[in-house]
ChimeraX commands (.cxc) that place a marker at each C-alpha (Angstrom):
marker #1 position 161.62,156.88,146.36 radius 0.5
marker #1 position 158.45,158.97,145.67 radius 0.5
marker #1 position 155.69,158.38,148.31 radius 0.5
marker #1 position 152.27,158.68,147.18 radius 0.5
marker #1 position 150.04,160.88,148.91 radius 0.5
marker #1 position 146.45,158.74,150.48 radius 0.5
marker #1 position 144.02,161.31,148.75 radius 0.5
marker #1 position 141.00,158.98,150.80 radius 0.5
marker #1 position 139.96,158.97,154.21 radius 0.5
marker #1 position 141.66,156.57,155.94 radius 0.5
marker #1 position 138.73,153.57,156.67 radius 0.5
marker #1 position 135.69,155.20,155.24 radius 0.5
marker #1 position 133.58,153.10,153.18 radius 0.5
marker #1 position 132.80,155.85,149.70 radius 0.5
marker #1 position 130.55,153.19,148.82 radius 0.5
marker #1 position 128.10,154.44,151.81 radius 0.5
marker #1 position 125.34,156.67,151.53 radius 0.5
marker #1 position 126.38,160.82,151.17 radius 0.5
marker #1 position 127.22,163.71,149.69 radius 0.5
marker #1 position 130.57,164.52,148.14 radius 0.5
marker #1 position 132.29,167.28,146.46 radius 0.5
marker #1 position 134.06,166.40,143.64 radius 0.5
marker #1 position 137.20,168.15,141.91 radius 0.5
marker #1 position 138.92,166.68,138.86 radius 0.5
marker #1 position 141.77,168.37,136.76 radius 0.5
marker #1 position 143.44,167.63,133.53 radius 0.5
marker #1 position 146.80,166.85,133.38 radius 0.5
marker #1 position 148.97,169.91,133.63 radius 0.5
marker #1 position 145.98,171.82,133.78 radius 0.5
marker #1 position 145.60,172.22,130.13 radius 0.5
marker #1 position 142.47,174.09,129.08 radius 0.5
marker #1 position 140.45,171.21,127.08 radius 0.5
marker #1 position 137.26,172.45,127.69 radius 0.5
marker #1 position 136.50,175.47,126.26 radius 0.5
marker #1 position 137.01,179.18,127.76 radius 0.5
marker #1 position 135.77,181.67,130.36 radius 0.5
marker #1 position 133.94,184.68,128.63 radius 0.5
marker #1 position 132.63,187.48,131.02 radius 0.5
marker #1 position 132.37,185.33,133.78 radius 0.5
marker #1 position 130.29,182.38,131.80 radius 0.5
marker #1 position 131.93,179.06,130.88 radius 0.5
marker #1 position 131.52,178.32,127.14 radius 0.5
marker #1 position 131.85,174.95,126.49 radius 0.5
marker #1 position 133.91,173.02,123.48 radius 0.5
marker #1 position 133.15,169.80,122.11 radius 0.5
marker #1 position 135.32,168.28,124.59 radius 0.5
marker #1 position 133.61,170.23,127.64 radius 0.5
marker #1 position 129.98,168.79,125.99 radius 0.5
marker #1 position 131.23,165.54,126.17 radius 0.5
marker #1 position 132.61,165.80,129.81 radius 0.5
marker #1 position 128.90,166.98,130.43 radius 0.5
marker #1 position 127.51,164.10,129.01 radius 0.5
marker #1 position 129.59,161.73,130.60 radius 0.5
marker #1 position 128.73,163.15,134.34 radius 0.5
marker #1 position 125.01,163.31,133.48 radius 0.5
marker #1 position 125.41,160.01,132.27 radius 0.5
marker #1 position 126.96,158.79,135.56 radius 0.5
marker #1 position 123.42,160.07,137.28 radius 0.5
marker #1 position 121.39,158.05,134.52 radius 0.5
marker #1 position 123.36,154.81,134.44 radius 0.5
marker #1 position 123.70,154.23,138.58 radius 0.5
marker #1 position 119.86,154.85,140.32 radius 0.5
marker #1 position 121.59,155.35,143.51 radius 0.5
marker #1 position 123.25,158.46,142.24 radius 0.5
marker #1 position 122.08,161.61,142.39 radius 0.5
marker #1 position 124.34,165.07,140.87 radius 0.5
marker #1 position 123.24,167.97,142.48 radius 0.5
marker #1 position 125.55,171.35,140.93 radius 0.5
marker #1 position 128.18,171.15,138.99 radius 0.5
marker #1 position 130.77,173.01,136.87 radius 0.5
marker #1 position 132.87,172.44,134.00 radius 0.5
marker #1 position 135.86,175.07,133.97 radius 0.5
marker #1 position 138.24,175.08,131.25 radius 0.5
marker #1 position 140.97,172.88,132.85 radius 0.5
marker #1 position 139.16,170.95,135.75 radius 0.5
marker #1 position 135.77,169.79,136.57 radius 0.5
marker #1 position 133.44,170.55,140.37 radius 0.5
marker #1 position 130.50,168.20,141.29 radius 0.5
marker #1 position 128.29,167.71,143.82 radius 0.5
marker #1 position 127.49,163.48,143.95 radius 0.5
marker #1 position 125.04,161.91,145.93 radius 0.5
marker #1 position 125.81,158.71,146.90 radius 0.5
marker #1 position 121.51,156.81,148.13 radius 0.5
marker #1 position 122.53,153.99,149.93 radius 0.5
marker #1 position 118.99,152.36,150.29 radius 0.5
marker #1 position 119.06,149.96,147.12 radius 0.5
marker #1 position 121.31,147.45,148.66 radius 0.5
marker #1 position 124.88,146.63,149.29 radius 0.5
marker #1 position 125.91,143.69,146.82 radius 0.5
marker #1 position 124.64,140.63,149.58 radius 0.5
marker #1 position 120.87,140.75,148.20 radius 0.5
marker #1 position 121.56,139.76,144.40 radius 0.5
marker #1 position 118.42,140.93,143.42 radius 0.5
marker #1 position 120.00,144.80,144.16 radius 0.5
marker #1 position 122.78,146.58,142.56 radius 0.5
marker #1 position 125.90,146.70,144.08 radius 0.5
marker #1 position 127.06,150.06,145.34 radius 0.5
marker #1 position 130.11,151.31,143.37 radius 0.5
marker #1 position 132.72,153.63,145.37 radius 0.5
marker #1 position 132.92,157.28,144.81 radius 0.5
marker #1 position 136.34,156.30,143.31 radius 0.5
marker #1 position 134.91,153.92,140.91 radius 0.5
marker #1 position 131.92,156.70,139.94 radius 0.5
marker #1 position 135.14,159.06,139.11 radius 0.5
marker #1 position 137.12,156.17,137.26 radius 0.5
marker #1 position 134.09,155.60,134.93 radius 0.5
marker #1 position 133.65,159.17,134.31 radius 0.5
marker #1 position 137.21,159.79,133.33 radius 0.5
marker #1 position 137.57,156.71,131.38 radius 0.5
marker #1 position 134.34,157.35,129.23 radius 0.5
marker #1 position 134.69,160.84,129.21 radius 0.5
marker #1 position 138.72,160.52,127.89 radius 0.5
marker #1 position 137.88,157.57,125.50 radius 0.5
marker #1 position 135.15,159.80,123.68 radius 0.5
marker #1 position 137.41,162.86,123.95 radius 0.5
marker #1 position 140.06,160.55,121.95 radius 0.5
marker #1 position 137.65,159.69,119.56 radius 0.5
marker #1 position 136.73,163.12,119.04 radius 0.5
marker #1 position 140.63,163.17,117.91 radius 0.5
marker #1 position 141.92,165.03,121.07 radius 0.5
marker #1 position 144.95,162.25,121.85 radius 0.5
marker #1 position 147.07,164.73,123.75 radius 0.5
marker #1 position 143.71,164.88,126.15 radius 0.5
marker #1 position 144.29,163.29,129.71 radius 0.5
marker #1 position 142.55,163.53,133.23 radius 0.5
marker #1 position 145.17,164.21,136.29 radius 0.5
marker #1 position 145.50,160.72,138.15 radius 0.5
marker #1 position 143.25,160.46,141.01 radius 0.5
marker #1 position 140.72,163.19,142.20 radius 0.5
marker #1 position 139.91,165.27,145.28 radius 0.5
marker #1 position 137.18,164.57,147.56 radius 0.5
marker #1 position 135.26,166.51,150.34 radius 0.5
marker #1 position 132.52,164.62,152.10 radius 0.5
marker #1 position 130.60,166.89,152.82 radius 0.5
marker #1 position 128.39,166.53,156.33 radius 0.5
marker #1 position 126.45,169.80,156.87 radius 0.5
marker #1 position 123.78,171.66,155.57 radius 0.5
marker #1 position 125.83,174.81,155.45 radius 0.5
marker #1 position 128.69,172.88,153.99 radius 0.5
marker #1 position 126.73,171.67,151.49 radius 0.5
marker #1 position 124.75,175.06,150.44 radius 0.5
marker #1 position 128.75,176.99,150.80 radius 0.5
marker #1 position 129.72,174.52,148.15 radius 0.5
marker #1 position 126.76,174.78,146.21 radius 0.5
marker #1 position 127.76,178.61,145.70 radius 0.5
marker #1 position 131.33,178.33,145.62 radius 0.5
marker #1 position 130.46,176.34,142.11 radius 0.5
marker #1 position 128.10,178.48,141.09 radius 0.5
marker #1 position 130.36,181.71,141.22 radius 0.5
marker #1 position 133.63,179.39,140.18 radius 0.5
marker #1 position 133.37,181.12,136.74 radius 0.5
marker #1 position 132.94,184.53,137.59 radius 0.5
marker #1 position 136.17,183.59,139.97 radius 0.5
marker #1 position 138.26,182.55,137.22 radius 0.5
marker #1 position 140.52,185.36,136.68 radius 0.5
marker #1 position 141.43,184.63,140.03 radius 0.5
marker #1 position 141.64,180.48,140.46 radius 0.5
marker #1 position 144.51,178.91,141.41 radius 0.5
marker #1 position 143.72,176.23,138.40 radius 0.5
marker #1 position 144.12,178.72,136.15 radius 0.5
marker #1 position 147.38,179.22,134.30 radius 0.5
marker #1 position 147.23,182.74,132.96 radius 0.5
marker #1 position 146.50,183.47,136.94 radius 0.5
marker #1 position 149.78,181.97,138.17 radius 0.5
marker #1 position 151.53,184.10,135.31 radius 0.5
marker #1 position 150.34,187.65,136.88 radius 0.5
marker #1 position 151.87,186.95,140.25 radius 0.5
marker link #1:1,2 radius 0.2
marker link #1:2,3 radius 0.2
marker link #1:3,4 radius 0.2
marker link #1:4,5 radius 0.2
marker link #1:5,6 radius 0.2
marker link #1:6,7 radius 0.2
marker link #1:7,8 radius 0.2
marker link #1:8,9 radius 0.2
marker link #1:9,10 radius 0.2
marker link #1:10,11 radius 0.2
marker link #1:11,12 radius 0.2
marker link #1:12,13 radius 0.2
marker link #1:13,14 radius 0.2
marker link #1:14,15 radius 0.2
marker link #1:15,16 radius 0.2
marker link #1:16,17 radius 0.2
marker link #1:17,18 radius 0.2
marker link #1:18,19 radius 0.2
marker link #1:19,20 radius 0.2
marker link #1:20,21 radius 0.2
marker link #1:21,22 radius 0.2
marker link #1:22,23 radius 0.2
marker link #1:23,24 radius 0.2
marker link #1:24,25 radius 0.2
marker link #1:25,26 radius 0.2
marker link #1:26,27 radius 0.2
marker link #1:27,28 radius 0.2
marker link #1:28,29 radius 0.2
marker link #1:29,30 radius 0.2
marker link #1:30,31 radius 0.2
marker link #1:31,32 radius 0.2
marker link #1:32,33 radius 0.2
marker link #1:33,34 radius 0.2
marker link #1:34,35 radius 0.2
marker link #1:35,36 radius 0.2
marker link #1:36,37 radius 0.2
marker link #1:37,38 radius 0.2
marker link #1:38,39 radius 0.2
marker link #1:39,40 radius 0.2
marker link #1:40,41 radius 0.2
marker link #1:41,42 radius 0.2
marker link #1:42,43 radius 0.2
marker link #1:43,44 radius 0.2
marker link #1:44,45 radius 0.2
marker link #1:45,46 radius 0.2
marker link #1:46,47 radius 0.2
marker link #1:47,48 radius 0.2
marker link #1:48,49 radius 0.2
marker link #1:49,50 radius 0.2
marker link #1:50,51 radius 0.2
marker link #1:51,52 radius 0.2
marker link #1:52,53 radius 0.2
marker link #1:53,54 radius 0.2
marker link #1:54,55 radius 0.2
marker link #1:55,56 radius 0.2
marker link #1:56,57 radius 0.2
marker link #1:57,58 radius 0.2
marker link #1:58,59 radius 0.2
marker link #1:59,60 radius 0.2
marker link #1:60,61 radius 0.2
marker link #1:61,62 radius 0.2
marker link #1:62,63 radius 0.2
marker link #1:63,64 radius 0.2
marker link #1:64,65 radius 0.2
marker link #1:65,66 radius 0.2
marker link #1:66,67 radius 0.2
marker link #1:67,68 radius 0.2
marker link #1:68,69 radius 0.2
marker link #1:69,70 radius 0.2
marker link #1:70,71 radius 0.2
marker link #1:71,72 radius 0.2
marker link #1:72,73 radius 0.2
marker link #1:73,74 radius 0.2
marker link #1:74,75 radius 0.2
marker link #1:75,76 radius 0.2
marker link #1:76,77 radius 0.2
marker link #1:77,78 radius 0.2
marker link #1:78,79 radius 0.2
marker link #1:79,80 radius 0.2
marker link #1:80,81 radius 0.2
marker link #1:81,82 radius 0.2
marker link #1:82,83 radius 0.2
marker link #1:83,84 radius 0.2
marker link #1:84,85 radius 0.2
marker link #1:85,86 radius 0.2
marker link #1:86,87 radius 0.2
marker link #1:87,88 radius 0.2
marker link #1:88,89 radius 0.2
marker link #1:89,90 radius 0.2
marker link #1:90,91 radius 0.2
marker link #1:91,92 radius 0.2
marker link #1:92,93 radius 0.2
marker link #1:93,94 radius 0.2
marker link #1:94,95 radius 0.2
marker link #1:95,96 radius 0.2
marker link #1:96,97 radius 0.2
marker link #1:97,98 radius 0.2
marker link #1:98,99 radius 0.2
marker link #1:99,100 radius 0.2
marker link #1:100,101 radius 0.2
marker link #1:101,102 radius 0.2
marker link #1:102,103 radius 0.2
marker link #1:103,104 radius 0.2
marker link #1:104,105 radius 0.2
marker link #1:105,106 radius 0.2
marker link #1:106,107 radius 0.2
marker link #1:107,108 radius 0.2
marker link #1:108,109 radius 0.2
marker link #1:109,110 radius 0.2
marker link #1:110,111 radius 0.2
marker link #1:111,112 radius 0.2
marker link #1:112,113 radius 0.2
marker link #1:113,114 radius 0.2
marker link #1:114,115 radius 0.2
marker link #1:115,116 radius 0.2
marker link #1:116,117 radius 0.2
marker link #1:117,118 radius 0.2
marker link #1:118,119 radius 0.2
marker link #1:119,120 radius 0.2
marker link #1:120,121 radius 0.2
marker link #1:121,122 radius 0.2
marker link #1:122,123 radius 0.2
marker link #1:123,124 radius 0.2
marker link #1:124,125 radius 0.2
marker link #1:125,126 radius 0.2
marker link #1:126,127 radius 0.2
marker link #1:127,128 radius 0.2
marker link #1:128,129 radius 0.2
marker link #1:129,130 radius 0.2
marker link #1:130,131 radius 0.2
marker link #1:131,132 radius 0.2
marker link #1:132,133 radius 0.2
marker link #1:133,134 radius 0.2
marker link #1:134,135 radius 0.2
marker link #1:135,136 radius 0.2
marker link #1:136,137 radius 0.2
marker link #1:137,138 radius 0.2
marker link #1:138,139 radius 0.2
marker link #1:139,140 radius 0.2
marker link #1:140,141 radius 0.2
marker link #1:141,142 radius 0.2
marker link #1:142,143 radius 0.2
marker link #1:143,144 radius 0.2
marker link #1:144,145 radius 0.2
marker link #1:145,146 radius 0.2
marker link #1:146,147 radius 0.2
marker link #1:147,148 radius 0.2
marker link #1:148,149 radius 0.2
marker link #1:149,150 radius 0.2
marker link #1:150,151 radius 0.2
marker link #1:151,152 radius 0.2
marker link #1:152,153 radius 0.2
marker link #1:153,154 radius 0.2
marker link #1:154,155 radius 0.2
marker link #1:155,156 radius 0.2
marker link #1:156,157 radius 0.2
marker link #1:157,158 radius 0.2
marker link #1:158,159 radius 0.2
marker link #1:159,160 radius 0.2
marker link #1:160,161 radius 0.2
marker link #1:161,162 radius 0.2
marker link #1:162,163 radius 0.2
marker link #1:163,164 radius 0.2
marker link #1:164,165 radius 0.2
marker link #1:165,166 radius 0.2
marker link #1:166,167 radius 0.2
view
């Protein structure tokens, strides 16, 4: 019997207020969203709608806030903000926070649904997602780089499949 892996921090609440780094892959790390040329990510239609979808996460939750992110040809880096002063669900009147795990689940599932529309079937997201939380300044501004630079790295990334091939 397979046992799953917790991906989540044991009794942390990722409905509270913070910052979190974000990675998301495709299934078998297929390259769905375009290609890496001289160090600059050029996106497909299905990378354009993955865009969409996370800027659309920002515009459809007001406690949200994406800082940097990155869409690479077979995964996906983002910096989320998670404001927790509009309320916690009690107050009617305010929105109810939604989990970082629920942010990601609506983000895959609108971003796979218009990717299937598009025609793209075989497209799929890996299950689940990995999270840092990040809790320093200097954790935050080391992430902030490491996406920045993630497509001049790509030669070199461990998500990429032509990079496994040369070792």
């Amino acid at each position: 019997m397979n046992v799953r892996k917790l991906n989540r921090l044991k009794d942390y609440d990722y409905s509270h207020g913070g910052c979190y780094f974000v990675t998301i892959c495709t299934k078998y790390r297929i390259d769905h969203f375009g290609e890496i040329v001289d160090g600059e990510m050029i996106l497909n239609e299905n990378g354009k709608i993955v865009n969409q979808q996370w800027l659309w996460i920002g515009e459809q939750y007001n406690y949200v806030f994406l800082d940097r992110f990155v869409i690479m040809p077979n995964h996906f880096h983002g910096i989320l903000i998670i404001i927790n002063d509009v309320g916690n669900g009690r107050d009617r009147s305010l929105p109810k926070i939604k989990s970082l795990s629920s942010l990601i689940g609506a983000f895959k599932t609108t971003s796979s649904k218009m990717i299937h529309q598009m025609g793209n079937n075989e497209f799929s997201w890996q299950k689940s997602f990995y999270d840092h939380i990040i809790r320093t300044e200097k954790d935050f501004y080391n992430i902030q780089e490491y996406i920045q630079n993630n497509p001049m790295q790509w030669e070199w990334d461990e998500e990429n499949i032509l990079c496994l091939e040369k070792i």
